[in-house]
N, C-alpha and C positions, 0 to 999 in steps of 0.2 A: 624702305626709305627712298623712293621712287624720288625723282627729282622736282621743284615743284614750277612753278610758274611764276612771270612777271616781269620787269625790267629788273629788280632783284630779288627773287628768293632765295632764302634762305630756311630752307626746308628740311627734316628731318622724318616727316610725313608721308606719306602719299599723297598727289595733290588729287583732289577731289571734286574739281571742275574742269572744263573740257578744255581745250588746244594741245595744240602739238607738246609741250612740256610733259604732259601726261601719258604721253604716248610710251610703251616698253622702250623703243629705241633710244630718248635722250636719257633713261636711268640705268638702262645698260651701257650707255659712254661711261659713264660713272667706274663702269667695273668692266672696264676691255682686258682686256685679257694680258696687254701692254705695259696699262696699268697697273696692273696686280704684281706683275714681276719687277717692273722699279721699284716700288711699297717692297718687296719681300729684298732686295739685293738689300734698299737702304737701311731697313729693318732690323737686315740679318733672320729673319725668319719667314719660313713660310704659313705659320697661323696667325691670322690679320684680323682686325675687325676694320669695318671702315663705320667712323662713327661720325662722321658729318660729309656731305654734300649739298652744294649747292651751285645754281646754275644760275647766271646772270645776264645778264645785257645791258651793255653802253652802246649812247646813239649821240654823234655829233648835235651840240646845243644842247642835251639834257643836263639836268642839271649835276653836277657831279657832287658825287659824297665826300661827305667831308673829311680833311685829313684828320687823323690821332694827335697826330705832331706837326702842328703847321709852321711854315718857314718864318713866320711873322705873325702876329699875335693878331685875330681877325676882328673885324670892326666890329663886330658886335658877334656875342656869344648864348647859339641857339641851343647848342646841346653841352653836356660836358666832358668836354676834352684838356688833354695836358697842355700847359703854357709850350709856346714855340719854341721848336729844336731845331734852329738850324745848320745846328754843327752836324745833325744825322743825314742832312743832304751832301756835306762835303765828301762824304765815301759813296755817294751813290753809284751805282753800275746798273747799267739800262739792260733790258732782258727783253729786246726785242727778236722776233721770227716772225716766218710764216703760219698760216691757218693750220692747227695742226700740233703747235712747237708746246712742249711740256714745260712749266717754269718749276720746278723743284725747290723746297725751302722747307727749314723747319721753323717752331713755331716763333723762337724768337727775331726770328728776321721781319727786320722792319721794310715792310713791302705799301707800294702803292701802284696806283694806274694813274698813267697820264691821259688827259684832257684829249679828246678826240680834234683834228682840225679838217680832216678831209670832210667835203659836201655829203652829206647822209652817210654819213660814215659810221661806222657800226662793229663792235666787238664783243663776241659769246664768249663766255668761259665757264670752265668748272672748277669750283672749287672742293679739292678732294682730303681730307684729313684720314690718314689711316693710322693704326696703333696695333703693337702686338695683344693678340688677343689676352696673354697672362696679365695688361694694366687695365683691370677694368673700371680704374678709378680715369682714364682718360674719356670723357661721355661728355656730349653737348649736350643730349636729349636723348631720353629714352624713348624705342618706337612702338615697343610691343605692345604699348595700350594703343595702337592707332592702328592696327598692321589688319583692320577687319574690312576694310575701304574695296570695293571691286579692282579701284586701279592698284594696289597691292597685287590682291589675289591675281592679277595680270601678268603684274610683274613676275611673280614667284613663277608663275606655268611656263613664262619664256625663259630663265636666267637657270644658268647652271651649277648642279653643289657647290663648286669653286667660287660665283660668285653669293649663293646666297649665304653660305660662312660668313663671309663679313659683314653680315648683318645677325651672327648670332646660333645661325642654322645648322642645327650638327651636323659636321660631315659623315657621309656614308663612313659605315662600320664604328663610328662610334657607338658607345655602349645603351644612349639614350633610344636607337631603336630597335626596337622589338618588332613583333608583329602588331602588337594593340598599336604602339603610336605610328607605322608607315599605315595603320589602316585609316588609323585617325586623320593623319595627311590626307591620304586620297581622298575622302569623304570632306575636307577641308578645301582642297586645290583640286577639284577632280579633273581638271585640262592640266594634271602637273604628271610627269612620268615618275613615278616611284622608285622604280626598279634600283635606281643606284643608292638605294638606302635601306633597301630589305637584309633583315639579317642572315 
């Protein structure tokens, strides 16, 4: 589930044309190693899956997305969203930082971004959903029909057990490998090191 490309994806995929989104580096942000251990404190556990990612970009004057709950009911109505909630602005609390800052939240917090005003002003982010591996009823999208893509097979050869677990991947010494499937692996990822999954 490499990260994908665009002003926003939202991707579940591997992205499967070129620029830098597709690169190992922006879907390993995804799963820093920093990452994982906020997900496991909040979680209470250390078996994770992460079942959605997506990496975005706002740019001063583009167009912004549309609120769910907007403050005022909007002049005209392009997509469908809920009649205006203004009373959900009266508790708002601003979640700014620096380049860098993790904004933590679970699902039912009602979150937005604000409107860019600085001259070419611009802000990446990732958006990372993780769940304990036992709800496997938590899934945006399944990836294993898509997971045959080169920039996958990239990804897997740079990323380590720890992180490919949370895309599903048993960990070393679980019982799914044998010798048949670590051979299978390697014959599958052969720029991938095996070794921490031999039984």
């Amino acid at each position: 589930m490499p990260l994908g490309q665009g002003a926003r994806t939202a991707s579940t995929t591997p992205p499967t044309r070129g620029g830098t989104a597709s690169s190992p580096e922006v879907s390993l942000l995804a799963v820093h190693d920093a990452l994982i251990r906020l997900a496991e404190v909040f979680l209470g556990t250390d078996d994770l899956r992460l079942y959605s990612a997506e990496a975005w970009a706002r740019y001063t004057g583009a167009a912004a997305a549309p609120t769910w709950y907007p403050r005022a009911e909007p002049a005209r109505r392009d997509h469908q969203f809920a009649p205006a909630a203004p009373h959900l602005y009266d508790h708002e609390v601003p979640a700014v930082g620096p380049a860098g800052t993790v904004v933590a939240f679970e699902l039912g917090t009602f979150h937005r971004g604000t409107a860019l005003t600085c001259p070419r002003g611009a802000r990446y982010s990732c958006h990372l959903s993780f769940r304990p591996s036992a709800n496997d009823w938590g899934q945006r999208a399944a990836s294993a029909n898509r997971s045959h893509s080169p920039a996958w097979h990239r990804f897997v050869e740079r990323a380590a057990p720890r992180q490919l677990a949370l895309f599903g991947f048993p960990p070393p010494g679980h019982p799914f490998w044998t010798p048949a499937t670590v051979s299978g692996l390697a014959l599958r990822d052969p720029g991938l090191d095996v070794t921490p999954w031999k039984p």
